[in-house]
C-alpha positions as CSV (number, residue, x, y, z in Angstrom):
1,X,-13.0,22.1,-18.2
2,X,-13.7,25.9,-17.7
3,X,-10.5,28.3,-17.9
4,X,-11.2,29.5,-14.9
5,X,-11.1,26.7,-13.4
6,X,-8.5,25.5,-15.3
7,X,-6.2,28.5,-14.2
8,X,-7.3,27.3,-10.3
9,X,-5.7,23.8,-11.2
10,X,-2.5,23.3,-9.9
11,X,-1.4,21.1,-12.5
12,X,-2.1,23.5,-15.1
13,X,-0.2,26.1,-12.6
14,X,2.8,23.9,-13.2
15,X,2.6,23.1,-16.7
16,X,2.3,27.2,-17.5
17,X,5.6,27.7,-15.5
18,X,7.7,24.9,-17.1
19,X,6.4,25.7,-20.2
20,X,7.6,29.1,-19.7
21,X,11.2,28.2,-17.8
22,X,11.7,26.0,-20.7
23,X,10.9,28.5,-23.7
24,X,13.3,31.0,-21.3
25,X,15.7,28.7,-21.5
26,X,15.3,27.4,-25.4
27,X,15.1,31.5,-26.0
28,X,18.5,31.9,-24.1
29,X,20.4,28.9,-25.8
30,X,19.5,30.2,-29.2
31,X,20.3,33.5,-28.3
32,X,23.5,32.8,-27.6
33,X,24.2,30.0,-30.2
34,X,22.9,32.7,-32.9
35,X,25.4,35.4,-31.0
36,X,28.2,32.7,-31.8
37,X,27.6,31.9,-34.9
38,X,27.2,35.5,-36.0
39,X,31.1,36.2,-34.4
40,X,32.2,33.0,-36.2
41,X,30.9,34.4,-40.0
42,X,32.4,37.8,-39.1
43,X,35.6,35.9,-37.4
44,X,35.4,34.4,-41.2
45,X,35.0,37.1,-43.3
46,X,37.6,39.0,-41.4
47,X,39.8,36.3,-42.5
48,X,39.1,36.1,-46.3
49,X,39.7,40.3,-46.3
50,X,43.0,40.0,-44.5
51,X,44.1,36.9,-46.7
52,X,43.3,38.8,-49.6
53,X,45.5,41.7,-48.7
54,X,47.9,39.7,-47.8
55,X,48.0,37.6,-51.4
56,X,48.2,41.5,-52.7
57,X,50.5,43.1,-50.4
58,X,52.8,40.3,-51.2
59,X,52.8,40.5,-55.1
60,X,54.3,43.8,-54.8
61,X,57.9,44.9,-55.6
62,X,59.8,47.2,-54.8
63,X,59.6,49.8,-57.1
64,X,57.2,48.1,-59.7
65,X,53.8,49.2,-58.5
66,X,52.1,47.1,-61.3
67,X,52.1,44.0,-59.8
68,X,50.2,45.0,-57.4
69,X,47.9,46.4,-59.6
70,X,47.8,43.5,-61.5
71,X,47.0,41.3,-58.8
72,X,44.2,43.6,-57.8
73,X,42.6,42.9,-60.9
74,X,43.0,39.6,-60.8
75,X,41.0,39.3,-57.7
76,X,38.3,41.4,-59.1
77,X,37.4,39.0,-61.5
78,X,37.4,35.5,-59.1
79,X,34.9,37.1,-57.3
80,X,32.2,34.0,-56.4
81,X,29.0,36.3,-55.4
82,X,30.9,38.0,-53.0
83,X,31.1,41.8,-53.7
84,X,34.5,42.7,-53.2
85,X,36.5,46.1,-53.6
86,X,39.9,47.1,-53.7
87,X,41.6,50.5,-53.7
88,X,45.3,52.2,-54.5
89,X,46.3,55.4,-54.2
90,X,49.3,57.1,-54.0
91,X,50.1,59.5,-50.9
92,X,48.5,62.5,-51.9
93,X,45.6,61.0,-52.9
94,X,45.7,60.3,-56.3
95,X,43.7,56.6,-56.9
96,X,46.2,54.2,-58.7
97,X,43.4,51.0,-59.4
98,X,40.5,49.8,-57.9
99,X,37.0,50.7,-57.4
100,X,36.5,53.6,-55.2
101,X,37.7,57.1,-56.4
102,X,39.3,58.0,-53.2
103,X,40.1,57.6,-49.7
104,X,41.7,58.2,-47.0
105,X,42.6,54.9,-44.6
106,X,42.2,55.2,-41.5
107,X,42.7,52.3,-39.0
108,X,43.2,48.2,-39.6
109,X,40.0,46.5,-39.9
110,X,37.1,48.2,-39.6
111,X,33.3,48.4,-41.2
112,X,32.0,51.4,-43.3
113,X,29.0,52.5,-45.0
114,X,29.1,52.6,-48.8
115,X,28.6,56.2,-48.8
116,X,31.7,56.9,-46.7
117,X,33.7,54.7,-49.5
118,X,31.6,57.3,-52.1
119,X,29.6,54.0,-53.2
120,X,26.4,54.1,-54.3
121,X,23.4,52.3,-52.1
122,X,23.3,51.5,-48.3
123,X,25.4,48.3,-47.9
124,X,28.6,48.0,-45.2
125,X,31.7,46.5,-46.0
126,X,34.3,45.0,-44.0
127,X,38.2,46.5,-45.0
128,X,41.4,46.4,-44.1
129,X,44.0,49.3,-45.3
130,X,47.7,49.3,-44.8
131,X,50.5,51.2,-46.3
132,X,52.8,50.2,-49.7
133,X,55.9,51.9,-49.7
134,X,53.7,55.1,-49.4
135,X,50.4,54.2,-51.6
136,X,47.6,53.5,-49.9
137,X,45.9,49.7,-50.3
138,X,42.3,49.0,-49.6
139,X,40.7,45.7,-49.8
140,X,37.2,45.2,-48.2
141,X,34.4,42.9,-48.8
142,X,30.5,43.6,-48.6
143,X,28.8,42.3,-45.2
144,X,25.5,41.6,-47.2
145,X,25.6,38.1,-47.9
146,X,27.1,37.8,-44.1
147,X,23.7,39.9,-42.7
148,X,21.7,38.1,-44.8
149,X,22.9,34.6,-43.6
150,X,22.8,36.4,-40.0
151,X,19.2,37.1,-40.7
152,X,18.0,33.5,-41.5
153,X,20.1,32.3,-38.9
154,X,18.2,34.3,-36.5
155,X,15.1,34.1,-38.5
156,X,15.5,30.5,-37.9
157,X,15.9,30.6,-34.0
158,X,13.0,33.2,-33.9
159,X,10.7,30.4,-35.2
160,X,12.4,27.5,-33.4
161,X,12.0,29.0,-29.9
162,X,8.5,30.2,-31.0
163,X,7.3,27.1,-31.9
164,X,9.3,24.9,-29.0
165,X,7.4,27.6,-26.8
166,X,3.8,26.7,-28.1
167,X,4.7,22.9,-28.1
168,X,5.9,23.3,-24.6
169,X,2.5,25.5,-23.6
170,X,0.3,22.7,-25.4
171,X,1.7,19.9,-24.1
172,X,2.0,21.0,-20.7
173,X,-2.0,22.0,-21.4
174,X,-2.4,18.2,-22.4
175,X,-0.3,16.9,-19.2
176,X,-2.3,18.9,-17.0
177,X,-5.4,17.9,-18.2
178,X,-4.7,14.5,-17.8
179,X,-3.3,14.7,-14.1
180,X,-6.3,17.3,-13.5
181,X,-9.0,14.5,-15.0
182,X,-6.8,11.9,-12.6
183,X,-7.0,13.7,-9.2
184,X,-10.9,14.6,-10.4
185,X,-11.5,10.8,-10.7
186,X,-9.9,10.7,-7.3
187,X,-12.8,13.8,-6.0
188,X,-15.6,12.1,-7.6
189,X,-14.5,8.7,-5.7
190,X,-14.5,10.3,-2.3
191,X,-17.4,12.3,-3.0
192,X,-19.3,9.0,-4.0
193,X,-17.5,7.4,-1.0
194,X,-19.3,9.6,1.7
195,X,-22.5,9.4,0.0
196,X,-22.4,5.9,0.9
197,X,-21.1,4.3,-1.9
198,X,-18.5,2.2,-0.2
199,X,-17.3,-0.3,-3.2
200,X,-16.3,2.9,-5.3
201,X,-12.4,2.5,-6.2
202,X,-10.0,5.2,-7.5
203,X,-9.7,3.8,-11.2
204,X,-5.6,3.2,-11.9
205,X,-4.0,3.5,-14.6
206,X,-0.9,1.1,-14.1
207,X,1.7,4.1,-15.0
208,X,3.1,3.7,-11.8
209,X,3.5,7.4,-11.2
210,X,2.9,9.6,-8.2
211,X,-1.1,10.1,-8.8
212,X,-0.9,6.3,-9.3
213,X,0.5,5.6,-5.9
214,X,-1.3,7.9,-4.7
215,X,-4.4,6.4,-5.3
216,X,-3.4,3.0,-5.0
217,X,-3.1,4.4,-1.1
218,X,-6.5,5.9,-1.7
219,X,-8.0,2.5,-2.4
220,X,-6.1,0.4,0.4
221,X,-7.4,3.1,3.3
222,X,-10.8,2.6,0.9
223,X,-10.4,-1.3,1.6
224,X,-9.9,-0.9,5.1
225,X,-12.7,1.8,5.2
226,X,-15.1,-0.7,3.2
227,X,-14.0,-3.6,5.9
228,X,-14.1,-1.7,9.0
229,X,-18.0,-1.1,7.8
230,X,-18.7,-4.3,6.8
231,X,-16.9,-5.5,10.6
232,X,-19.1,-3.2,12.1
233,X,-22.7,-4.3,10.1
234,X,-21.3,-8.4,11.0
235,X,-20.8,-7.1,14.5
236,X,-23.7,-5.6,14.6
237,X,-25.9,-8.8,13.6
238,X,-23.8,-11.1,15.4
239,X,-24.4,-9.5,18.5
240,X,-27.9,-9.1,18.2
241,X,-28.0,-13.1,17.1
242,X,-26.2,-13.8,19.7
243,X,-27.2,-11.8,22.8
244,X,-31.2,-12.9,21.6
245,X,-31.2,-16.0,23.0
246,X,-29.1,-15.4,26.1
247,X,-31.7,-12.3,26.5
248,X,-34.7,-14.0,25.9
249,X,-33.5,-16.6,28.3
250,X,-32.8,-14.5,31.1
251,X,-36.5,-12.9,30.5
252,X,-37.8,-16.6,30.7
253,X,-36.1,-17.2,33.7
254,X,-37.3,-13.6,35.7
255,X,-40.9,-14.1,34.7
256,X,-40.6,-17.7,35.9
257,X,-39.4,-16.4,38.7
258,X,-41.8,-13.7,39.3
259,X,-44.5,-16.1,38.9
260,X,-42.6,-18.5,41.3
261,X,-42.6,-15.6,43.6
262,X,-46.6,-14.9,42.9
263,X,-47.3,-18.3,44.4
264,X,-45.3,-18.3,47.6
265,X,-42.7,-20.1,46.0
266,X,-38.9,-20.2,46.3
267,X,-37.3,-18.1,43.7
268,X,-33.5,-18.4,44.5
269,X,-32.1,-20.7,41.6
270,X,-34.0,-18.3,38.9
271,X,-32.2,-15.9,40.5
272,X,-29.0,-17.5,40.4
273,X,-29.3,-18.4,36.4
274,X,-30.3,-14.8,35.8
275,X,-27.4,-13.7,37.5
276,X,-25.2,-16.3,35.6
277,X,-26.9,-15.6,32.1
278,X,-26.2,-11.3,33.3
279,X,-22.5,-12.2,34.2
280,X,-21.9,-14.3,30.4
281,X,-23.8,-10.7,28.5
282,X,-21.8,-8.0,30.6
283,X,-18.5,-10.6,29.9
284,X,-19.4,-10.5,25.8
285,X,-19.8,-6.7,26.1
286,X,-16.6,-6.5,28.2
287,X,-14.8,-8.8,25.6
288,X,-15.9,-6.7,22.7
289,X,-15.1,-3.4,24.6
290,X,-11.2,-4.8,25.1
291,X,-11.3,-5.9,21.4
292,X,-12.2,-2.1,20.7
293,X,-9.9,-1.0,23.2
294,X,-6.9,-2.7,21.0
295,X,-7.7,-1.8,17.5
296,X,-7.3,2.2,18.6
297,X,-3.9,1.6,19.7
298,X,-4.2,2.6,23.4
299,X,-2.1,0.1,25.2
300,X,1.0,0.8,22.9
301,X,1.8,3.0,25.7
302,X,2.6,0.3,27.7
303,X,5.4,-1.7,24.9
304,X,8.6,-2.6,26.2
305,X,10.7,-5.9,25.5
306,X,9.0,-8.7,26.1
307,X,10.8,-12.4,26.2
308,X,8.5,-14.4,24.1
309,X,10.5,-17.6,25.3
310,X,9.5,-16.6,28.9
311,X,5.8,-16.1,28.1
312,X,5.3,-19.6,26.3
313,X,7.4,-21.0,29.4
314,X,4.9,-19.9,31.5
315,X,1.9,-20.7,29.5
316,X,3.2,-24.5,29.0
317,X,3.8,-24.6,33.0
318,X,0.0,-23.5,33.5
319,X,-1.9,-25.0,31.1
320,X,-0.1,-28.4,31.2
321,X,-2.6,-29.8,33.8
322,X,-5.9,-28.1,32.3
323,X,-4.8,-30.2,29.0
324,X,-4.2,-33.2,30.9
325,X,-7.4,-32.7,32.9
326,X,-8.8,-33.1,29.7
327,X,-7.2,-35.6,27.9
328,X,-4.6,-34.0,26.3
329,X,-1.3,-33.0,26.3
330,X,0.5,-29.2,26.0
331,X,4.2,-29.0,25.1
332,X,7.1,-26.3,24.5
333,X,10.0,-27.5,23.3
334,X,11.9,-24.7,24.7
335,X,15.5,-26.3,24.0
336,X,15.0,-25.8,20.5
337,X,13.8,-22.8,20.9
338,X,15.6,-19.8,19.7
339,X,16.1,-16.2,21.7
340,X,12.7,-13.9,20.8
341,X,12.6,-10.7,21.8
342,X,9.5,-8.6,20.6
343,X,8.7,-5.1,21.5
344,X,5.1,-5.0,23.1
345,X,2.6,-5.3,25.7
346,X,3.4,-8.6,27.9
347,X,0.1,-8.8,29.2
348,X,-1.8,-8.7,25.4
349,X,0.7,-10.9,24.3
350,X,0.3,-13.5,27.1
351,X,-3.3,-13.3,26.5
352,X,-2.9,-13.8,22.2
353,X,-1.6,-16.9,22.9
354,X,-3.3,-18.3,26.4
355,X,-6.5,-17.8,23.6
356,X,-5.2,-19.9,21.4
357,X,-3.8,-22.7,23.7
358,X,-7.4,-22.3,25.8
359,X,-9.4,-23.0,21.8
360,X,-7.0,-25.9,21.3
361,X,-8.3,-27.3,24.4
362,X,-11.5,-26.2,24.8
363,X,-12.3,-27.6,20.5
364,X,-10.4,-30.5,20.2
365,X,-11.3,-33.9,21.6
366,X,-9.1,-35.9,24.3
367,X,-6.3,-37.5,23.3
368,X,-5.2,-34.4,21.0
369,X,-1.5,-33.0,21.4
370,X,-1.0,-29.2,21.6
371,X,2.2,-27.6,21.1
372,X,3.9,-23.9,20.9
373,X,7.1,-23.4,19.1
374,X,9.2,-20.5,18.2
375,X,10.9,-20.1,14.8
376,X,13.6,-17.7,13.7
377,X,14.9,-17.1,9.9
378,X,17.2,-14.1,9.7
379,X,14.6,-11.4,10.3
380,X,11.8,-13.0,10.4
381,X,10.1,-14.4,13.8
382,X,7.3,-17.1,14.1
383,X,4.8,-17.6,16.9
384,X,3.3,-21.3,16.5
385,X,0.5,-23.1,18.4
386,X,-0.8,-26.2,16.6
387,X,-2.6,-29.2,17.3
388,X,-3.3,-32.6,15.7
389,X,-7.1,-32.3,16.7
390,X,-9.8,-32.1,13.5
391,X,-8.3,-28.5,12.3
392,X,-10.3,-25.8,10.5
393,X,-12.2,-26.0,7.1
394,X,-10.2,-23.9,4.5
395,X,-13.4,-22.0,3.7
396,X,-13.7,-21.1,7.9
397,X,-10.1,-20.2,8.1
398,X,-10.6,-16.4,7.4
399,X,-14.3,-16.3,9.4
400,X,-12.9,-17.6,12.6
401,X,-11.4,-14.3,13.3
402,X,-14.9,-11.9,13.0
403,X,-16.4,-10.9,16.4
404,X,-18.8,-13.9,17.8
405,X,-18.2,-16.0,15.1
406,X,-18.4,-19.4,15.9
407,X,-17.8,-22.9,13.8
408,X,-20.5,-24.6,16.1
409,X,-23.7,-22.9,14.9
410,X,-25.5,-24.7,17.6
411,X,-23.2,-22.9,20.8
412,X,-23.1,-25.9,22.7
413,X,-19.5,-25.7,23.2
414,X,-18.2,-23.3,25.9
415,X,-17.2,-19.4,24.6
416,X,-18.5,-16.4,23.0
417,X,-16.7,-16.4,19.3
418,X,-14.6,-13.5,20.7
419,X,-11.5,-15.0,21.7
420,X,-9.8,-15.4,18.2
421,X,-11.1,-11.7,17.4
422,X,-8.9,-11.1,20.5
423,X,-5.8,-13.1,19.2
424,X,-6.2,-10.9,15.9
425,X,-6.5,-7.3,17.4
426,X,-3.7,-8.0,19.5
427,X,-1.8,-9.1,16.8
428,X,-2.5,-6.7,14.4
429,X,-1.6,-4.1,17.4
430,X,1.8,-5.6,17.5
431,X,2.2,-5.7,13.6
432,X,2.3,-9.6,13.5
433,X,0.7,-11.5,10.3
434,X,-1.6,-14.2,11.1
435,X,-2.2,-17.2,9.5
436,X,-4.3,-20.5,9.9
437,X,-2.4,-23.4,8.4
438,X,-3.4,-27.0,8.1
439,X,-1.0,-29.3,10.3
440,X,-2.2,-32.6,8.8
441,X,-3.9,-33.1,11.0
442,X,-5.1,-30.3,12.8
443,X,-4.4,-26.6,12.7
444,X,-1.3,-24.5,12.8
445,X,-1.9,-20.8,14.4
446,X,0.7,-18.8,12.7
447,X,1.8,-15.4,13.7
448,X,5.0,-14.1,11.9
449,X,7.0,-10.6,11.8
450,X,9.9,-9.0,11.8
451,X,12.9,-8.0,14.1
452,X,12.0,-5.1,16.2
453,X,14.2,-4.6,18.5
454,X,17.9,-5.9,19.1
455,X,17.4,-9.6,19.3
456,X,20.3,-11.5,21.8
């Protein structure tokens, strides 16, 4: 990956600013943690120097200034690496002990130079002076081990937030390569994708993070994409399978007919099965338009609450006689039934399940019973129509749904294969989940989904 574009990368952007807020931040803690620590060694030797002139200032008495310089002495030689120096004078200047020829105090604690102590070299020294009955006492203690020790300490920092800086700037390089490769792999998917490559899939990598999701999304609208195409390329050869034969028929029957009408002869029942096989293609072009019509959505302008127990009511009362015309009997147990209210279009939904009662009677042989129930558990809502009749092969059970497909290859049996792709765009429009189930015998139409609106 070029720099250039690199620096374009907005992962990269991001990494170079946290990287950056967090060596801020590991520069400021350090800062202030070495600030601390250099008070609490000067806090410390400030300590040891007053101790010490305590220990001294209390050794004297009255009037026997050689204790005092006694115990000066004594501390001179316990020093442990710590260069230490002590001073007493009388009042007019004359030095009694110590280590410094002369001087003059003035303040508590304070830091000088060794020159102003007249010491050779350029170290500073913390003292503290006071007053013993008139003589002047001095006691200080060098500030060059404490510097040093200041100096590693921030010597120490220096490097930490140095190196926590480039660890921070590398690995947020590394991070945003990686989340730059991971949203390329998602550019070179959709480029492949509209250069026709359709089965392409944004590789995961089971992290479960944001890119991850992400593309997971990618790949399900890729999945829809991929069968949307392939519905289109099934409807497309479906309909010209299916509208061959009723076309080539209706040619038959005109050029029969202009033949017919060559010799003189009567022509009117050719016309009449041209206008029958012209009504069943404009109906299987009307169907399919509808079917389109539902997928985009349009008619969810029209939801309101619709009574589901009222619809199947109403279905059972109408179709009860075509059944029995036929052999068969259509139930709804409606007693048993519980309250369903489902936010949609009455009309669709009436005609989702008229479709399925009218395939249960239009598929299954006399004597079959057909039945619609409705099922309630907590949330969850069930639309059932089901049948005892010979049921659908598990490896058809998916098929049935695709535009003009049809389990009797031959179409002798009345329809178009469109009714069940009906049944599925309307419930998909109304965010049901449909399922075929066996009954045992027979099939069980399943359409399931949750509580829209406020169910009585």
């Amino acid at each position: 990956m070029r720099l250039a574009r690199l620096w374009r990368s907005t992962p990269f952007r991001l990494a170079i600013a946290y990287g950056l807020l967090f060596a801020t931040s590991s520069l400021l803690v350090n800062l202030a943690t070495y600030l601390l620590l250099r008070a609490e060694i000067y806090s410390t030797l400030d300590s040891s120097v007053t101790e010490t002139y305590a220990v001294i200032q209390s050794s004297y008495t009255p009037g026997d200034i050689e204790d005092v310089v006694q115990s000066m002495n004594s501390f001179s030689r316990l020093q442990n690496g710590d260069r230490r120096i002590f001073y007493l004078g009388s009042a007019d200047g004359k030095r009694l002990a110590g280590d410094i020829m002369k001087y003059r105090p003035s303040g508590d604690l304070q830091t000088v130079s060794a020159e102003a102590l007249g010491l050779p070299g350029t170290e500073r020294f913390r003292i503290k002076t006071g007053n013993i009955d008139g003589n002047n006492l001095l006691v200080g203690e060098s500030l060059e081990a404490t510097d040093d020790l200041a100096q590693i300490i921030f010597a120490n920092f220096a490097w930490m937030s140095a190196f926590t800086t480039l660890l921070a700037v590398f690995a947020g390089l590394y991070l945003a390569r990686r989340a730059q490769a991971r949203i390329d792999a998602i550019a070179d998917t959709m480029k492949e994708i509209s250069e026709g490559n359709l089965s392409r899939r944004v590789p995961l990598t089971g992290s479960g993070d944001d890119i991850d999701l992400i593309s997971a999304q990618v790949n399900t609208t890729l999945d829809r994409l991929s069968d949307l195409m392939e519905s289109m390329r099934q409807v497309s050869a479906d309909i010209a399978h299916d509208l061959k034969t009723p076309l080539n028929r209706l040619k038959l029957i005109l050029e029969d007919a202009s033949l017919r009408e060559e010799n003189n002869e009567a022509v009117g029942e050719q016309l009449r099965e041209a206008l029958d096989e012209s009504d069943q293609i404009n109906a299987t072009f009307q169907a399919l338009l509808r079917i389109s019509q539902i997928e985009a959505g349009a008619r969810k302008t029209r939801f309101a609450s619709v009574d589901l127990k009222q619809v199947f009511r109403n279905i059972a009362e109408i179709f009860a006689e075509v059944a029995e015309d036929n052999g068969q009997t259509l139930s709804f147990d409606e007693e048993s039934a519980p309250e369903c209210l489902i936010d949609g279009d009455k009309e669709l939904l009436t005609q989702l399940f008229v479709n399925l009662v009218e395939n249960g009677i239009n598929h299954c042989a006399p004597g079959t019973a057909i039945a619609l129930s409705l099922e309630r558990k907590g949330d969850e809502y069930a639309a059932v129509v089901f049948d005892n009749g010979p049921g659908i092969p598990e490896e058809e059970k998916d098929k049935v749904f695709r535009r003009l497909y049809r389990l009797d290859k031959s179409r002798n049996s009345p329809g178009h294969g469109l009714g069940l792709s009906m049944v599925k765009a309307i419930a998909d429009l109304h965010g049901m989940s449909t399922e075929i189930r066996d009954n045992h015998p027979g099939a069980r139409f399943v359409l399931s989904w949750k509580r829209h609106v406020e169910q009585n």
